[in-house]
C-alpha positions in Angstrom: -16.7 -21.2 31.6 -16.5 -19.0 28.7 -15.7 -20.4 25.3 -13.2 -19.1 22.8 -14.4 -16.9 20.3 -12.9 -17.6 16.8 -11.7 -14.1 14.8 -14.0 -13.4 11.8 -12.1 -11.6 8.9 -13.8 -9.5 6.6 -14.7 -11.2 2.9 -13.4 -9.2 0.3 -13.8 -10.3 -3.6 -9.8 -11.1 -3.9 -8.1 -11.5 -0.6 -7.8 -15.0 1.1 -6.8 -13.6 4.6 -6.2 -17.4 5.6 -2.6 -17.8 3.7 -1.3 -14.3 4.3 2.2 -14.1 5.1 3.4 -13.8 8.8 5.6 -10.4 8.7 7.0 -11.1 12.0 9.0 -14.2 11.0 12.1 -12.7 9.7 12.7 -15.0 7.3 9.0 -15.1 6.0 10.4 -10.8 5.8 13.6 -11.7 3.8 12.3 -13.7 1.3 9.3 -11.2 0.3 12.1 -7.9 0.8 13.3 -7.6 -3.1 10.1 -8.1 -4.8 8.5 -5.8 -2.6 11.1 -3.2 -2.8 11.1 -3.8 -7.1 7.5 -3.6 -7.0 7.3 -0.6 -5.3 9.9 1.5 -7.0 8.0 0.5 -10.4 4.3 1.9 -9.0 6.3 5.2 -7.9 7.3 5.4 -11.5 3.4 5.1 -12.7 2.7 6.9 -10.4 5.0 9.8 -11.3 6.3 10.1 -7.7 8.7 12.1 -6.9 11.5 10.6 -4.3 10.3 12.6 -1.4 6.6 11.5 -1.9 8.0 7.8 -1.9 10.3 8.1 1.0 7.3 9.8 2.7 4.9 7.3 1.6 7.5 4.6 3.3 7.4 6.2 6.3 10.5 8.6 6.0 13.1 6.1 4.8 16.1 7.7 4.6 17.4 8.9 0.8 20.3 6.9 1.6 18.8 4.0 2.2 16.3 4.4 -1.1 18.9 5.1 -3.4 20.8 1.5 -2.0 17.4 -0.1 -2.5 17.7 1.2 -6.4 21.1 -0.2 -6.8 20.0 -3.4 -5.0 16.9 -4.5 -3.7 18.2 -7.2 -1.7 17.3 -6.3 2.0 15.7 -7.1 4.5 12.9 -5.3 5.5 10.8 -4.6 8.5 7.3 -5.1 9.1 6.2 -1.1 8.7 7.5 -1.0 5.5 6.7 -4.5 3.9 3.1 -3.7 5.3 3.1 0.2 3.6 4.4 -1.5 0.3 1.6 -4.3 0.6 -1.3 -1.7 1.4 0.4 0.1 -1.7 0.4 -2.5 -4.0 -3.2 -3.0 -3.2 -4.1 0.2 -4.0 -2.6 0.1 -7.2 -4.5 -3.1 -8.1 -7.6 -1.8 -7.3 -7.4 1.5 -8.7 -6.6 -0.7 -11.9 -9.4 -2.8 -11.7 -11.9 0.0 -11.0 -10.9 2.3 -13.5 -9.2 2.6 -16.7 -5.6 2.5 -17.5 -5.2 6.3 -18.3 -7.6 7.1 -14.5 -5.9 4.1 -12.5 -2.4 5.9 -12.5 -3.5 9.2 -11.9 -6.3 9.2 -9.5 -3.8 9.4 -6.8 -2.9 12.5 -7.6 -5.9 14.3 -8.6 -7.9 16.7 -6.2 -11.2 14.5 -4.6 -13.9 16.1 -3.5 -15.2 13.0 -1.8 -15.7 13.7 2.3 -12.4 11.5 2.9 -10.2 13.6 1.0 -12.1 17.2 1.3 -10.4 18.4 -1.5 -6.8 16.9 -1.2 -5.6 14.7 -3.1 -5.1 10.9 -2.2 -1.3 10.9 -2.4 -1.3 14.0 0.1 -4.0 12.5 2.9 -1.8 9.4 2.9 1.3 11.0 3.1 -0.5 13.1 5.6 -2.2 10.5 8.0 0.6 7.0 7.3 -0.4 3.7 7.1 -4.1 5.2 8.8 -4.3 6.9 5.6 -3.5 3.8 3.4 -6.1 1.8 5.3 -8.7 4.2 4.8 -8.0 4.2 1.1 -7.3 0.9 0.4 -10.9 -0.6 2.1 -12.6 2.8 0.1 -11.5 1.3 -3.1 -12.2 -2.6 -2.2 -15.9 -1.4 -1.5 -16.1 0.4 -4.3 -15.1 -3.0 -6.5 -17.4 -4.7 -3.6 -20.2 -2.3 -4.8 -21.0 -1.1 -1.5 
């Protein structure tokens, strides 16, 4: 009889994977909505974004639906989104924890020459390849504060 194997998450300097939140409970959702929504519409303003790149960066939200989040934050969201913000905000923190203030809000937009980005920059590759893309720069810069 086989036995249960027991899911081994990744260690990384910061993140306690055991108490994260369940984003398929809807209430879990709705309580976590406005400060997600207020936190990201204060990174796209250090990050200079325009409101296409953060409706793209969202996944397309609607400008209707961005503007009501401006005016009030109270919603709901789904999992996509609350997910791209969270993957966002983690970005954010590392980028500010790895570099200095004046680098950590602009490296997003700068050209990299690094082989992930071949010459784009890392606003445009996530915009480009979605929450893939945000993955793939999010664990870049937790193993550069990992040292690996």
């Amino acid at each position: 009889m086989a036995t249960a194997t027991a899911l081994v998450l990744p260690r990384i300097a910061g993140y306690d994977f055991d108490s994260g939140a369940d984003l398929g409970n809807p209430s879990e959702r709705a309580e976590l909505s406005s400060a997600a929504i207020k936190a990201f519409l204060n990174l796209r303003k250090k990050w200079d974004l325009n409101e296409e790149q953060s409706r793209a960066l969202l996944g397309g939200v609607a400008s209707s639906t961005f503007h009501a989040w401006k005016t009030n934050p109270r919603r709901t969201l789904d999992q996509d989104t609350l997910t791209r913000i969270s993957l966002l905000i983690g970005i954010y923190k590392a980028l500010h924890i790895y570099f200095g203030k004046p680098w950590a809000d602009r490296w997003i937009t700068l050209e990299n020459r690094g082989s992930l980005f071949s010459g784009r920059t890392p606003l445009a590759y996530m915009i480009q390849r979605g929450m893939p893309g945000m993955l793939d720069v999010r664990r870049m810069l937790d193993a550069w504060r990992g040292g690996q």
